[in-house]
C-alpha positions in Angstrom: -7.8 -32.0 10.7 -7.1 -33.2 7.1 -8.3 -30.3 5.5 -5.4 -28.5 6.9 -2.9 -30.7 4.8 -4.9 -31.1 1.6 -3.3 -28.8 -1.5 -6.7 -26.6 -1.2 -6.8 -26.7 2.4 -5.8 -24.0 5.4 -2.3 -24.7 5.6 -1.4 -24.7 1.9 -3.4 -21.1 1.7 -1.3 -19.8 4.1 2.2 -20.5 2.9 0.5 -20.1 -0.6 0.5 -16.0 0.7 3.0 -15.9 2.8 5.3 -17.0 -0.5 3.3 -14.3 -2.6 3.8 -11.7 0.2 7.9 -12.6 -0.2 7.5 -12.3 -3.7 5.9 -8.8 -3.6 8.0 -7.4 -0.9 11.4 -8.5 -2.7 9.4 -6.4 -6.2 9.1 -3.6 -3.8 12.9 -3.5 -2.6 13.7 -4.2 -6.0 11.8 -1.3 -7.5 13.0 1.1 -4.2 16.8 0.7 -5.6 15.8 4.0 -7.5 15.6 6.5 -4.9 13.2 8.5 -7.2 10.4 5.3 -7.8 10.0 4.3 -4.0 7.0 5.9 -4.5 5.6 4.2 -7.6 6.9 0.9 -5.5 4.5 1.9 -2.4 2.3 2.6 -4.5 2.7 -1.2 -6.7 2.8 -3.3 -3.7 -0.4 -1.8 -2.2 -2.2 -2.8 -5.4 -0.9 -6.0 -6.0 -1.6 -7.3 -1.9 -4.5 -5.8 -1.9 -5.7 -7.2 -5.4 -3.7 -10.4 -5.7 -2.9 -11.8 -1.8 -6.6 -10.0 -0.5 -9.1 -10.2 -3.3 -7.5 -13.5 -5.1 -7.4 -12.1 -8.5 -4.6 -12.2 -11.0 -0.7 -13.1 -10.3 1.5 -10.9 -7.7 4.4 -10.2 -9.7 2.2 -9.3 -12.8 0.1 -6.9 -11.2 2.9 -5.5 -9.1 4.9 -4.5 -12.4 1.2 -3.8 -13.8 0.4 -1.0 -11.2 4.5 0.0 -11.5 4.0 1.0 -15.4 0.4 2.1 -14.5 1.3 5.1 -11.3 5.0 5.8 -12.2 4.5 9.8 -12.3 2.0 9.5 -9.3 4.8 7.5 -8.1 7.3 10.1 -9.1 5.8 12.7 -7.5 5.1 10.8 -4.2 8.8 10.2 -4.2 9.1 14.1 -4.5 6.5 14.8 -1.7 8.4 12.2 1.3 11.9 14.0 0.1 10.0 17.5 0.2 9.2 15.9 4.2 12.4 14.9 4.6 13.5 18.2 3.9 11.2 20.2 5.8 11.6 17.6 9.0 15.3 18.7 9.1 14.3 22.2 9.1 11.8 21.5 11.6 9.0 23.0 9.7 6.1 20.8 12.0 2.3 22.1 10.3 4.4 21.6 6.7 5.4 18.2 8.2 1.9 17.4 9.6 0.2 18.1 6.9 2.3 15.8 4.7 2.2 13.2 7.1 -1.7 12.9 7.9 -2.3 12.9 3.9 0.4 10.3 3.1 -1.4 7.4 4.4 -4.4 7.4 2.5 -2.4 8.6 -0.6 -0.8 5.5 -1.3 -4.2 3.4 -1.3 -6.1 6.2 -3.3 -3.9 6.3 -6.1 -3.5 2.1 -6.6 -7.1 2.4 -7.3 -8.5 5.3 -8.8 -7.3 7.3 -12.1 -7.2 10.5 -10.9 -5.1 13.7 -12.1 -2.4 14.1 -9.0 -4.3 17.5 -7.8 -8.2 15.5 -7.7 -6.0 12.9 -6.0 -4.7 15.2 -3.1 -8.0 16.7 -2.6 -10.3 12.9 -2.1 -7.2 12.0 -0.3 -7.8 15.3 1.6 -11.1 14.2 2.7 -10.7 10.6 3.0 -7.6 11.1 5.8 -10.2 13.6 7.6 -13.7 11.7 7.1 -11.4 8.6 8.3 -8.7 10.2 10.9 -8.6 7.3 12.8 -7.7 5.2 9.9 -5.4 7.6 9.0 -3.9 7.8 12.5 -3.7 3.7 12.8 -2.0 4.1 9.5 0.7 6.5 10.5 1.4 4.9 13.9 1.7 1.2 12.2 3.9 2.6 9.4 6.5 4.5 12.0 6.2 1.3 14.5 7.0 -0.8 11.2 10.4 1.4 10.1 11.5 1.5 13.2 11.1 -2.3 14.0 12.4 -2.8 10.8 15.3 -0.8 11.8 16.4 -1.7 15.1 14.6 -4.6 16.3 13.7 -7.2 14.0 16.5 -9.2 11.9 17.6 -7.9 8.6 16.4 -10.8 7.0 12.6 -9.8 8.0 12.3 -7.1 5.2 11.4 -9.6 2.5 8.3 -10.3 4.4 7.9 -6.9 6.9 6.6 -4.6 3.6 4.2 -6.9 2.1 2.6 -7.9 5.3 2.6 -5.0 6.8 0.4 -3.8 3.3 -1.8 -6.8 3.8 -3.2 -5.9 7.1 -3.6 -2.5 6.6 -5.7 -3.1 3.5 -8.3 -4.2 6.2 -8.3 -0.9 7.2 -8.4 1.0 3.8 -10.3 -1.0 1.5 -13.7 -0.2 3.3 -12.5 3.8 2.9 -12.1 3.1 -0.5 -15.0 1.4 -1.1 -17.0 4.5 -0.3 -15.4 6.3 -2.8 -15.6 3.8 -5.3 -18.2 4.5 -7.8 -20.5 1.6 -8.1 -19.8 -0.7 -11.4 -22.6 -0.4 -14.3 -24.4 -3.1 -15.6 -24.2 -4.6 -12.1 -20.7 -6.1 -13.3 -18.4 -7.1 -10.6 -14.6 -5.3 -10.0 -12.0 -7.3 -8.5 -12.2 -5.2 -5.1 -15.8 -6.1 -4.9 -16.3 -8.6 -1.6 
């Protein structure tokens, strides 16, 4: 029992993330304010929970704003993809839509981690959401369950914790998808995502 009140034990861990899931969610909502970089935001606090809160390496605001400078045309143009949804979900365009949606929730971990041009992007995230369509599928049912929540249920308070714990536990899912796309390190040197 006393190493759950110790400053290295259980308890402190906990609130320890919990605070740094706060911190990155109110990064996100700051960096959302620009309709255009909600995608470079999605894209920031997926990277720094999954590097920061998950892994335990580096600060949570440094490699949010890290990851924000890093994707912020992949960012752009994700912003430009959920509008181009938007658009065609009005019009009731549904294979458009479908398609858009089952690559949208592997996007957003695939280009926090690798350095790819946007169109070598769409295509690995192409095969990931297909190799993995139950990932994928978890992914899109949590993130519409999560909006609407957000929305109508829980208190408007909630959404400066909601987005950044809502990334941590799907980065249970997609970090062992990304992990078989990751090309091994060289020199046997260890990455941050490396468990």
């Amino acid at each position: 029992m006393k190493k759950w009140f110790t400053m290295e034990g259980h308890l402190y861990e906990w609130l320890n993330r919990i605070g740094n899931l706060i911190i990155i969610s109110v990064l996100f909502l700051i960096g959302c304010i620009p309709v255009f970089t909600i995608g470079t935001s999605l894209i920031s606090l997926y990277y720094a929970v999954a590097k920061s809160i998950r892994c335990g390496a580096g600060y949570p605001a440094g490699e949010f704003w890290r990851s924000w400078k890093r994707n912020l045309w992949k960012g752009i143009l994700l912003s430009v993809w959920v509008l181009l949804l938007l658009f065609l979900l009005n019009y009731r365009q549904w294979p458009a839509v479908a398609v858009l949606a089952i690559l949208l929730p592997m996007y957003i971990p695939a280009a926090s981690r690798f350095a790819l041009p946007f169109g070598r992007l769409i295509e690995l995230t192409l095969v990931m959401s297909v190799r993995y369509f139950y990932v994928t599928l978890l992914l899109l049912i949590g993130s519409v369950a999560v909006v609407l929540l957000q929305l109508f249920v829980l208190p408007a308070v909630c959404i400066v914790l909601v987005p950044g714990l809502y990334v941590y536990l799907t980065t249970f899912l997609t970090e062992k998808v990304l992990r078989a796309y990751t090309p091994k390190a060289k020199d046997g040197q260890k990455q941050w995502f490396d468990e």
